[in-house]
C-alpha positions as CSV (number, residue, x, y, z in Angstrom):
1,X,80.4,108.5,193.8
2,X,80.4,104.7,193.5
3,X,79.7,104.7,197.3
4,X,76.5,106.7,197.4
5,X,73.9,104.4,197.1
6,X,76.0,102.7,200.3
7,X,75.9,106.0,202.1
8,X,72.4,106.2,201.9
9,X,71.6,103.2,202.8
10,X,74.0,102.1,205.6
11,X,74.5,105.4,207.6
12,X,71.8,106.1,210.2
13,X,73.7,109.5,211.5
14,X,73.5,111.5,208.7
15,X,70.0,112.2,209.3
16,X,66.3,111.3,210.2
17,X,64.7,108.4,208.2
18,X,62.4,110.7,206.6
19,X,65.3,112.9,204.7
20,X,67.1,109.5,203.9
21,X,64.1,108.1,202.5
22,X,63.3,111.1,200.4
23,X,67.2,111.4,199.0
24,X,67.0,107.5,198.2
25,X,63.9,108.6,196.0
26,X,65.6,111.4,194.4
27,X,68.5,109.5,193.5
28,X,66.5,106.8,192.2
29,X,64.4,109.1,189.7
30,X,67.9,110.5,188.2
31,X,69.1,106.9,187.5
32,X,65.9,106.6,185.7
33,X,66.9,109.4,183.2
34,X,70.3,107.4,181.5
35,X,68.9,105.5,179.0
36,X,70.8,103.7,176.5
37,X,69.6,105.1,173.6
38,X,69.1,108.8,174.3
39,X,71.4,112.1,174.4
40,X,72.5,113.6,178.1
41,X,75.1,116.2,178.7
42,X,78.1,116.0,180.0
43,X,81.0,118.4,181.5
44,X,84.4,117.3,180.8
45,X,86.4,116.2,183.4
46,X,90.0,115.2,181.8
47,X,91.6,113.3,178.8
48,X,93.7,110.7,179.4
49,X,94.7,107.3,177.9
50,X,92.9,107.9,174.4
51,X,89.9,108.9,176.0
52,X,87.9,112.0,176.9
53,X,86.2,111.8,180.1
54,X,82.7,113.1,180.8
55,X,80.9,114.0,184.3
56,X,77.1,113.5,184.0
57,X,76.0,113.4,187.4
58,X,75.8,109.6,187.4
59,X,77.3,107.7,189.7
60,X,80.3,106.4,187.1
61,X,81.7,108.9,184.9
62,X,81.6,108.3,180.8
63,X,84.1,107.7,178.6
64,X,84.4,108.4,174.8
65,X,86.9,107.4,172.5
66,X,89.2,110.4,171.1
67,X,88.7,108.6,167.9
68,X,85.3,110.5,167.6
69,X,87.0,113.8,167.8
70,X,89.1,115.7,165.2
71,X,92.3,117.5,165.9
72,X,90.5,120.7,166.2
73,X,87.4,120.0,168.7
74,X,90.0,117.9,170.7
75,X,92.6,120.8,171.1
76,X,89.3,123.0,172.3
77,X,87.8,121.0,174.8
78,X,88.6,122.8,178.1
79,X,87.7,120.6,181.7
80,X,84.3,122.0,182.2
81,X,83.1,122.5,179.5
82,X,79.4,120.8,178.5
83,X,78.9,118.5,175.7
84,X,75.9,116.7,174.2
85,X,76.7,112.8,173.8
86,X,74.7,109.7,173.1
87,X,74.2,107.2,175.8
88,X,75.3,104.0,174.1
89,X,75.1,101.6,177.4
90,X,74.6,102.5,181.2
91,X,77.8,101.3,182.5
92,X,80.8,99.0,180.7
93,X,83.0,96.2,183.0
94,X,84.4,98.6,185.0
95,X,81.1,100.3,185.5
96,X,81.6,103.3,183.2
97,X,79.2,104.8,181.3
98,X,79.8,104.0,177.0
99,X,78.8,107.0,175.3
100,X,78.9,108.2,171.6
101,X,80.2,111.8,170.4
102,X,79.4,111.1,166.8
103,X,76.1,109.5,166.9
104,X,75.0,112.7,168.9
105,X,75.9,114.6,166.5
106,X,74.2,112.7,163.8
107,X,71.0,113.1,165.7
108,X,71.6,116.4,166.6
109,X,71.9,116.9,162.8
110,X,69.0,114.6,161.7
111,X,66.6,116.9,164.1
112,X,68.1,120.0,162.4
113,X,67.3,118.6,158.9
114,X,63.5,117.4,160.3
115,X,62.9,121.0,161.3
116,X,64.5,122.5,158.0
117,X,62.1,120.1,156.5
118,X,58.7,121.1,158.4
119,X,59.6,124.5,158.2
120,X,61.3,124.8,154.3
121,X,64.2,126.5,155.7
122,X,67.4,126.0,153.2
123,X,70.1,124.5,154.3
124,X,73.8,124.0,153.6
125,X,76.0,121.0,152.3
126,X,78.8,119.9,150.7
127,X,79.0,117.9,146.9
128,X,81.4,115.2,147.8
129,X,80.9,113.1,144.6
130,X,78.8,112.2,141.8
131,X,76.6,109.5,141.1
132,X,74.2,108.8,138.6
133,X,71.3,110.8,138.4
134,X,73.1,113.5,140.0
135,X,75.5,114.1,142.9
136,X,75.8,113.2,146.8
137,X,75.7,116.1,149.3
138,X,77.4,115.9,152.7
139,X,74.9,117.8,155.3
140,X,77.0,117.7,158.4
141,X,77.9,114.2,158.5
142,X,74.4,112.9,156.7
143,X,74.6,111.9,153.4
144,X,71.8,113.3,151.1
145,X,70.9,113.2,146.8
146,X,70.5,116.0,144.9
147,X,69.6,114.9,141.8
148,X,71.1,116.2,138.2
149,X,67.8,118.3,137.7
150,X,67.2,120.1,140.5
151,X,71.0,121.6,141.0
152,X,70.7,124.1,138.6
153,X,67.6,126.1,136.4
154,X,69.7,125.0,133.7
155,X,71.1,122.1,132.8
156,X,74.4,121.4,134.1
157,X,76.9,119.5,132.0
158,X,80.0,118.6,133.9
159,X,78.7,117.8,136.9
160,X,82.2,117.7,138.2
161,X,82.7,121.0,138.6
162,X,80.2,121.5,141.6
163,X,82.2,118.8,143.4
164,X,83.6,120.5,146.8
165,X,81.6,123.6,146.5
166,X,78.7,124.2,149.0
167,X,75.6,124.7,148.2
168,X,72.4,126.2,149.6
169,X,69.1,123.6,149.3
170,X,66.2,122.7,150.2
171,X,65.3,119.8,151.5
172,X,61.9,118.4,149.0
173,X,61.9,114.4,150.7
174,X,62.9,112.6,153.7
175,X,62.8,109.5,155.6
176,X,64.5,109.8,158.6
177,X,64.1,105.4,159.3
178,X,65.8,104.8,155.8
179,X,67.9,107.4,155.9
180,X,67.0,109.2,153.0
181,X,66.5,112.7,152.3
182,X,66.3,114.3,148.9
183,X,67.7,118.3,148.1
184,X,66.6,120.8,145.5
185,X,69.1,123.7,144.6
186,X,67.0,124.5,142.1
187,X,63.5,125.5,144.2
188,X,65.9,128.2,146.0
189,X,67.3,129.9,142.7
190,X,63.6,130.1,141.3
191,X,62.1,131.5,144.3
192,X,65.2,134.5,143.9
193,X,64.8,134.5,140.3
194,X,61.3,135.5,141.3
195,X,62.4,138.1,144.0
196,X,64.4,139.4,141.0
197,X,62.4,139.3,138.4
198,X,59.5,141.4,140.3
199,X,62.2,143.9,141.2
200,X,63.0,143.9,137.4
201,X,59.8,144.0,135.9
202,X,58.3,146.7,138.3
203,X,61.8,148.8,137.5
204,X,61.7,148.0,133.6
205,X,60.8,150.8,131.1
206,X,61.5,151.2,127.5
207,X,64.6,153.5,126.4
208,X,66.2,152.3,129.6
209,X,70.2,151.3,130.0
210,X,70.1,148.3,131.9
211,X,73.0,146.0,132.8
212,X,73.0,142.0,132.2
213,X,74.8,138.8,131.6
214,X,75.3,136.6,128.7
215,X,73.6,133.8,129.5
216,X,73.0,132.2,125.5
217,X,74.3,132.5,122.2
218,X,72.8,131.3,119.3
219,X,72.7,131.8,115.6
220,X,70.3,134.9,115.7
221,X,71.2,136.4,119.0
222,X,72.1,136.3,122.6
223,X,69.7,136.1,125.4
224,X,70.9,138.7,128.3
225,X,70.2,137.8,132.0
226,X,68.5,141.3,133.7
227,X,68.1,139.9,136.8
228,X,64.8,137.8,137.2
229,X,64.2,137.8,133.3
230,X,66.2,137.2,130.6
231,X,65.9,140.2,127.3
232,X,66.7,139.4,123.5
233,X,69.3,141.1,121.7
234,X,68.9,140.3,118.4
235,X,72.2,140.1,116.2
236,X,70.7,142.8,114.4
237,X,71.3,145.2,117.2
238,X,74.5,144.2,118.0
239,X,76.4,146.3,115.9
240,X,75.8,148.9,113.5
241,X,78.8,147.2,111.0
242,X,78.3,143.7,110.0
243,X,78.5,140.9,112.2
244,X,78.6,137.3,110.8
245,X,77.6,135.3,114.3
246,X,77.1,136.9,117.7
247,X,79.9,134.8,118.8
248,X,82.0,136.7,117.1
249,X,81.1,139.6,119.5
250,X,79.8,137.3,123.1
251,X,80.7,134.3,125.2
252,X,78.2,133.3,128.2
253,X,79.3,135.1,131.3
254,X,79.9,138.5,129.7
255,X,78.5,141.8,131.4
256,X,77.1,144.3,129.2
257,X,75.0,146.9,129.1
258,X,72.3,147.1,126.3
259,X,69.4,149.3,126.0
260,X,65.4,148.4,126.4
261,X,64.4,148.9,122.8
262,X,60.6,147.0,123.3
263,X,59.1,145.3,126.6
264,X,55.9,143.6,126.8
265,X,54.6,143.3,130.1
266,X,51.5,140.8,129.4
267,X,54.1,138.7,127.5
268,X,57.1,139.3,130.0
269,X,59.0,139.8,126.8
270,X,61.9,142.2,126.6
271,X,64.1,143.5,123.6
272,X,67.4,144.4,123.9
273,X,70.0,146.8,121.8
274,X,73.2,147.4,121.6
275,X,73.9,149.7,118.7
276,X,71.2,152.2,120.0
277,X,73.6,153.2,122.4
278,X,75.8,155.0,120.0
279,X,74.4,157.4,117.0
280,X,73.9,155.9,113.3
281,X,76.6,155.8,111.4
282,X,74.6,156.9,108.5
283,X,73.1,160.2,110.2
284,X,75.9,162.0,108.1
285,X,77.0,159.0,106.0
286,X,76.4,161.8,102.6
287,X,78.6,164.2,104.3
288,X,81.3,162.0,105.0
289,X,81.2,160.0,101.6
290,X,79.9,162.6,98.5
291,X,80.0,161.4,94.8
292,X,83.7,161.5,93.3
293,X,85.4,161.1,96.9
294,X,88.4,158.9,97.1
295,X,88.0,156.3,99.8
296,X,89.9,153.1,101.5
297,X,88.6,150.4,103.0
298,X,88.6,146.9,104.0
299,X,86.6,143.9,101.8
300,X,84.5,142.2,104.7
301,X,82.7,140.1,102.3
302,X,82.7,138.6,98.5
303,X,79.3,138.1,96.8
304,X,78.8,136.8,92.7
305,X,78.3,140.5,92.1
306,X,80.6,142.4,93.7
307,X,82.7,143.0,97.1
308,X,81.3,144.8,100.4
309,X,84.1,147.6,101.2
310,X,84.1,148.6,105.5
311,X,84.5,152.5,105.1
312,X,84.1,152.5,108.9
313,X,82.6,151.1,111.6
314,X,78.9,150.6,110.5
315,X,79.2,152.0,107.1
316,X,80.1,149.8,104.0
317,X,80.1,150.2,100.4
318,X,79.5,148.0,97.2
319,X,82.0,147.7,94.3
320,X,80.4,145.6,91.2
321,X,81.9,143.5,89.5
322,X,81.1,145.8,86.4
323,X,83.0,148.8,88.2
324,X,86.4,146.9,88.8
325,X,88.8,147.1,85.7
326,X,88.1,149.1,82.4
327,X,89.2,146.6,80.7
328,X,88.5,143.1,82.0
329,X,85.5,141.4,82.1
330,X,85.2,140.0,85.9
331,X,83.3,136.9,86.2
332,X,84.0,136.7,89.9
333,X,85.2,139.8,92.6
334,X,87.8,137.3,93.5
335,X,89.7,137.7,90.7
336,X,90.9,141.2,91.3
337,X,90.5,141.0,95.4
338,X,90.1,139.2,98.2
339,X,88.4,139.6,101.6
340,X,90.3,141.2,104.4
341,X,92.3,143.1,101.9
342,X,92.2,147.0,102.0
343,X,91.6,149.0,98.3
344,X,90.8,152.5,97.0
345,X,87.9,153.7,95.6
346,X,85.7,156.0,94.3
347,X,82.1,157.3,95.7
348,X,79.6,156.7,93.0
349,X,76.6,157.1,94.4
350,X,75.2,157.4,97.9
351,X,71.7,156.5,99.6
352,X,71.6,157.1,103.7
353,X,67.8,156.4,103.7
354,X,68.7,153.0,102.3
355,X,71.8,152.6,103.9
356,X,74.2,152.2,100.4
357,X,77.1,153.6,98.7
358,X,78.2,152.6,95.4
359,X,81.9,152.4,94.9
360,X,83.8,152.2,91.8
361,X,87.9,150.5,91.5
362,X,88.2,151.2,88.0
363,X,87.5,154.8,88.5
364,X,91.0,155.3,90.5
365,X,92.9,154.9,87.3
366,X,92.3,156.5,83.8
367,X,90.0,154.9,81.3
368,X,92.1,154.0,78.9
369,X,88.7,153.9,76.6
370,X,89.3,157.3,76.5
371,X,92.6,158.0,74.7
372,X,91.9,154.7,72.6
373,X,91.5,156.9,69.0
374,X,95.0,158.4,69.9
375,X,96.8,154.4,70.5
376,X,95.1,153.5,67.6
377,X,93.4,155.7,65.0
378,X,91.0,154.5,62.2
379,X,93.4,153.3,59.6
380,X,96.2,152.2,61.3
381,X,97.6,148.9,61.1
382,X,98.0,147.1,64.0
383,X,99.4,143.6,65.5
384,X,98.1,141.0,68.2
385,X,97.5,137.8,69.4
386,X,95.0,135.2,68.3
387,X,92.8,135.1,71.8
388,X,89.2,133.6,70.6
389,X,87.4,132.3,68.0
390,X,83.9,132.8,67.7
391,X,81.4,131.6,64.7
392,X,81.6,135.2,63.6
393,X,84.6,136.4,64.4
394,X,88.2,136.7,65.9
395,X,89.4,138.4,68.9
396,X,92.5,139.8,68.6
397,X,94.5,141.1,71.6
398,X,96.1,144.9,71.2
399,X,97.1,145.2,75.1
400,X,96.4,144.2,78.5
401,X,92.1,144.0,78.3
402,X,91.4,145.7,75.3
403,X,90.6,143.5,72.6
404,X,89.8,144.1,68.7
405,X,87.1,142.0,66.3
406,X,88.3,141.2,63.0
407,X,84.8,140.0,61.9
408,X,84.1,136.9,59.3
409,X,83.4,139.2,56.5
410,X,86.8,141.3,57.2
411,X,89.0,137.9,56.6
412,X,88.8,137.7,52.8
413,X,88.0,139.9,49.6
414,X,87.6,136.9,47.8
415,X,87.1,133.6,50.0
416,X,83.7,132.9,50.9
417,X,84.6,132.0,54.8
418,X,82.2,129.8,56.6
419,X,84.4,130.0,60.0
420,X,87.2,132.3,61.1
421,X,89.7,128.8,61.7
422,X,89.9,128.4,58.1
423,X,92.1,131.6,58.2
424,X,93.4,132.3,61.5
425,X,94.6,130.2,64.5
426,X,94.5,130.8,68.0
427,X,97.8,131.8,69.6
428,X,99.1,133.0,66.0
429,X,100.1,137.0,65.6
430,X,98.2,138.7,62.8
431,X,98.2,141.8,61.3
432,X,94.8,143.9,61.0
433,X,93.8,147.3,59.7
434,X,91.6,149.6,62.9
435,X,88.1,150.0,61.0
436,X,86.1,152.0,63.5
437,X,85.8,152.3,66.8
438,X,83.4,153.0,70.0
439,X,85.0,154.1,72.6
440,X,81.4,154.1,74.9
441,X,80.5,150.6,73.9
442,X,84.1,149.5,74.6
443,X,84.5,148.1,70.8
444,X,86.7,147.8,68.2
445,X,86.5,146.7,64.9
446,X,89.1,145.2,63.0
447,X,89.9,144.1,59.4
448,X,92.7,141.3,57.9
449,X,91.4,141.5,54.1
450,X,92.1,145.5,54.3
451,X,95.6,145.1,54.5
452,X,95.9,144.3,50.5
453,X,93.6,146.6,48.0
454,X,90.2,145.5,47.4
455,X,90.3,143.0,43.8
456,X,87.3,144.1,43.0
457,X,88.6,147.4,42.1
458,X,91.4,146.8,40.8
459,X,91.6,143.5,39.1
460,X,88.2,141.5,38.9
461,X,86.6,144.5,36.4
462,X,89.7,144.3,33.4
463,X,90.3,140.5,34.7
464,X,87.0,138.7,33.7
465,X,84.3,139.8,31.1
466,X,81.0,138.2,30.0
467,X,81.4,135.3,27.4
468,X,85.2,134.8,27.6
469,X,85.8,130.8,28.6
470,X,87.8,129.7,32.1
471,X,90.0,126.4,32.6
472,X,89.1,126.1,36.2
473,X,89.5,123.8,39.3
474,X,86.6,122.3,41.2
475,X,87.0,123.3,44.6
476,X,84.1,122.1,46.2
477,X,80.8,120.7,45.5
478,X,77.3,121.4,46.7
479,X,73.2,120.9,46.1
480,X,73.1,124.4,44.1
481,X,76.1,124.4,42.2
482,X,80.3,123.8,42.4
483,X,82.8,125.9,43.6
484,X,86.3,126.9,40.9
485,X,89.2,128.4,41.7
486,X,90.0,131.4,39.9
487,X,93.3,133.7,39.5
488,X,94.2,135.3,42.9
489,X,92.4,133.2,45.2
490,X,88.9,134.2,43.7
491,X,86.0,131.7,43.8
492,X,83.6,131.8,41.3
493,X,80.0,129.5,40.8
494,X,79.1,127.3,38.2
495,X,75.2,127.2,39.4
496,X,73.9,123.2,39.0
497,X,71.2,125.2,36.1
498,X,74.8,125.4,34.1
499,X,75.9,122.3,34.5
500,X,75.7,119.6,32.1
501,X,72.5,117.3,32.6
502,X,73.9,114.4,30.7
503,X,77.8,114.5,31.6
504,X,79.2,112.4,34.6
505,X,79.5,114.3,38.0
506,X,82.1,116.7,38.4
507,X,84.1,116.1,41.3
508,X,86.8,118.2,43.9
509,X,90.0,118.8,41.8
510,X,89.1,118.4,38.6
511,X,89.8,121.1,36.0
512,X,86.5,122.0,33.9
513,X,86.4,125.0,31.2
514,X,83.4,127.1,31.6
515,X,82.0,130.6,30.3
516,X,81.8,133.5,32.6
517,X,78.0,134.4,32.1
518,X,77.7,136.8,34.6
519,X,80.2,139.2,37.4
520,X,78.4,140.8,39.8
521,X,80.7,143.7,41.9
522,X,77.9,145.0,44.4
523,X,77.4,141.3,45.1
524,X,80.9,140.3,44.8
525,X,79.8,137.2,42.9
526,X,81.2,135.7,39.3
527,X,79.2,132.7,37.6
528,X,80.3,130.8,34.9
529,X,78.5,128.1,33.0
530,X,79.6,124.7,31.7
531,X,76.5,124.3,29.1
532,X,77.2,127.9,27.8
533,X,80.4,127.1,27.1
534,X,79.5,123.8,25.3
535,X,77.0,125.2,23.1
536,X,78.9,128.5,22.5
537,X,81.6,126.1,21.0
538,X,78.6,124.0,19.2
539,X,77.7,127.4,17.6
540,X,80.8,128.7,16.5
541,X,81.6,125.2,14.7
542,X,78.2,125.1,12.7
543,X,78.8,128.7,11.8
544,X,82.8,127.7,10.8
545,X,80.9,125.3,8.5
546,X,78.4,127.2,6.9
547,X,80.7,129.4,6.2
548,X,83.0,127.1,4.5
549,X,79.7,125.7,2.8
550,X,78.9,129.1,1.3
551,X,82.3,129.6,0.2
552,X,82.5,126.3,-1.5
553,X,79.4,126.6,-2.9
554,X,80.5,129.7,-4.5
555,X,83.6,128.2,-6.1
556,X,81.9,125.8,-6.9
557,X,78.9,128.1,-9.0
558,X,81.7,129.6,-10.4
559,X,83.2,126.8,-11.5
560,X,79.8,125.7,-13.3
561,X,79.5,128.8,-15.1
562,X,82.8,128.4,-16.3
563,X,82.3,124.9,-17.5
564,X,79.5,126.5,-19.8
């Protein structure tokens, strides 16, 4: 081929001047076509010596390096067969052409992406790493940005997962000098959520079973992906039973399918259900659960006031606090149970309309309130511990939550108590006589002075009589008057009216003698007087004299008469 242009121009046999003339013109107009710079084809002739070698029609063949081919494309090229390369020079030392497999190719791509471009048809590429701002996307051999905020309608976190995963984009910006060219993912996944969410809307009616993906939880629900639109479903229709988060129930990416309970089309709005799809629990909730029915269930949840009992699936029941023992008092539920544990009881009362059963513990087991008269009858002495002290009273313990009140004024027949520690300790056993007792207040009444016969009806009345003097001791002192000891523990009152004005202060422990001026059994009260006393003795002196007088005086007449 080297030799043509000799041919032609040297050989005056091959033809007439005319045809040589015209051949030499023909020739001359091909040359014109290689152009460094510009794509040609090629059919291949051979490979040999690390290179593949190319027939264009010129009058050297081209060579390309077998560098520019991978394993694959090389074991496919067949002799014959046409390529597209780039014409890097006309002709090398040795009067080859240089061509370029790979920068055709680049072109080839670059006026694939143009037309993409102009046109807005999607095209496909490879994530191959991430950078910031978003990630770099091989398109054939021409790198390209797709930026964090157009990959996805939704933010993506880990932008590391998308990396060797091909994707479908569009291409938004190019500049085919710099180099540049800009994708969006996320123009393509709008425009068929749109396809979708027509399809959905036009095919959306209320009552309807649809199907859906989790695509959000949050605190008050989980917003389900229809196809185009996303639907509520409000953690209120999740579940007919109780249901403390909706991740208890959902993680993104679940399939479900939930039923249209409201859809607004002006609003593209669309409410979703889950519980709907099965009947209410509390339809026949009286049938299942009438009043004085044993039940067992599970405690799902502890409030102040009481403990939510799971009968079933949808259906729970309340146990008070108040409805837990006969015989404590429960502050807290969690004294007697705890959540998660299952417990008997009974159906107090039931309300379907507003979804409520009332369950009683206590009611399993007898009330021991009941049979109380029989344990301990009215009269009967009885035995316990000490458990509290109150201003007017102590509570004695007669078995496992039933206590007894032994009240202030059942401590002493004769002591004036001002609180029950002056006579009983806590802890201490003490002895008490059953006074009455309520059975439907849940109350017993107790006495300590009952144990020993009342004084006042046996002793007081022949002890102490009006006008007969005392030797008592002070006991205590106060505004209105002192306190004395008596016999048997008995207190009496010398009121300060009684008291000496003149005389020094009586004080605690000393021994006075006074006059009982007055004992009062309705009132339980004795009073003596000091100043009583003192002039009662005053009296009876001056009388002791005048009646010596008169009897002296007497003699004495006598004496006068006798004289005469």
């Amino acid at each position: 081929m080297n030799q043509a242009r000799e041919d032609i121009d040297g050989d005056e046999n091959t033809g007439s001047d005319e045809d040589s003339q015209e051949f030499a013109k023909l020739y001359d107009q091909s040359l014109k076509s290689f152009k460094s710079g510009s794509i040609v084809k090629g059919r291949v002739l051979q490979i040999r010596s690390g290179v593949v070698m190319l027939d264009l029609g010129y009058k050297s063949d081209g060579i390309i390096p077998v560098e520019q081919f991978t394993e694959e494309e090389l074991a496919a090229l067949k002799p014959g067969e046409e390529l597209e390369v780039f014409l890097e020079a006309a002709e090398d030392s040795n009067g080859n052409l240089i061509l370029s497999r790979e920068k055709a190719k680049k072109m080839q791509v670059w006026d694939a992406l143009n037309r993409a471009h102009q046109t807005g048809a999607p095209v496909k590429g490879t994530v191959v790493s991430t950078i910031k701002g978003g990630v770099t996307v091989d398109l054939g051999g021409v790198a390209a940005f797709l930026p964090g905020s157009q990959i996805d309608i939704r933010p993506v976190r880990n932008l590391n997962q998308l990396l060797g995963q091909t994707l479908e984009m569009k291409i938004v910006k190019m500049n085919s000098g710099r180099g540049n060219i800009v994708l969006s993912r996320r123009s393509i996944l709008e425009e068929q959520q749109n396809v979708k969410k027509e399809e959905t809307l036009a095919a959306l009616t209320e009552g309807q079973t649809v199907s859906g993906v989790i695509k959000n939880v949050t605190e008050y629900g989980a917003f389900v992906d229809l196809g185009g639109i996303d639907g509520l479903l409000h953690i209120t229709d999740m579940s007919w039973g109780r249901v403390g988060h909706p991740s208890e129930l959902f993680k993104v990416g679940d399939k479900l399918d939930v039923v249209v309970l409201k859809y607004d089309r002006e609003k593209q709005k669309v409410s979703l259900g889950l519980k709907q799809k099965s009947q209410d629990p509390w339809v026949a909730a009286a049938e299942r659960y009438p009043p004085g029915a044993r039940v067992r269930g599970k405690v799902v949840s502890l409030t102040d006031y009481g403990a939510f009992v799971e009968l079933e699936h949808g259906v729970e029941g309340l146990v008070h606090v108040s409805e837990m023992s006969w015989t404590q008092k429960v502050k807290h539920p969690s004294k007697m149970v705890s959540a998660g544990a299952m417990i008997e009881a009974q159906v107090l009362s039931v309300d379907p309309v507003g979804k409520r059963i009332s369950l009683g513990m206590k009611q399993i087991e007898p009330n021991p309130w009941q049979t109380i008269g029989e344990r301990y009858p009215v009269g009967a002495a009885v035995e316990g511990k000490v458990k509290t002290l109150t201003d007017f009273g102590a509570f004695i313990g007669l078995e496992e939550g039933i206590d007894g009140l032994i009240h202030i004024s059942d401590l002493s027949w004769t002591k004036h108590v001002k609180h029950p520690s002056e006579v009983l300790k806590k802890g201490q056993t003490a002895k008490a006589v059953v006074l009455s007792i309520d059975a439907q207040k849940e109350r017993i009444s107790l006495g300590l002075k009952q144990l020993s016969p009342d004084p006042w009806e046996t002793f007081i009345p022949g002890r102490y009589k009006v006008g007969q003097d005392e030797t008592v001791k002070v006991t205590k002192t106060a505004d209105f008057g002192v306190f004395v000891e008596l016999e048997q523990g008995f207190e009496g009152l010398i009121p300060v009216s009684e008291l000496m004005k003149d005389a020094p202060a009586i004080k605690e422990g000393e021994e006075v003698t006074a006059r009982v001026i007055k004992v009062d059994k309705a009132d339980r009260k004795i009073a003596l007087s000091i100043r009583a006393q003192v002039k009662g003795n005053d009296r009876s002196t001056l009388q002791d004299y005048m009646s010596q007088q008169q009897k002296f005086d007497t003699t004495l007449g006598a004496l006068l008469k006798e004289r005469r």
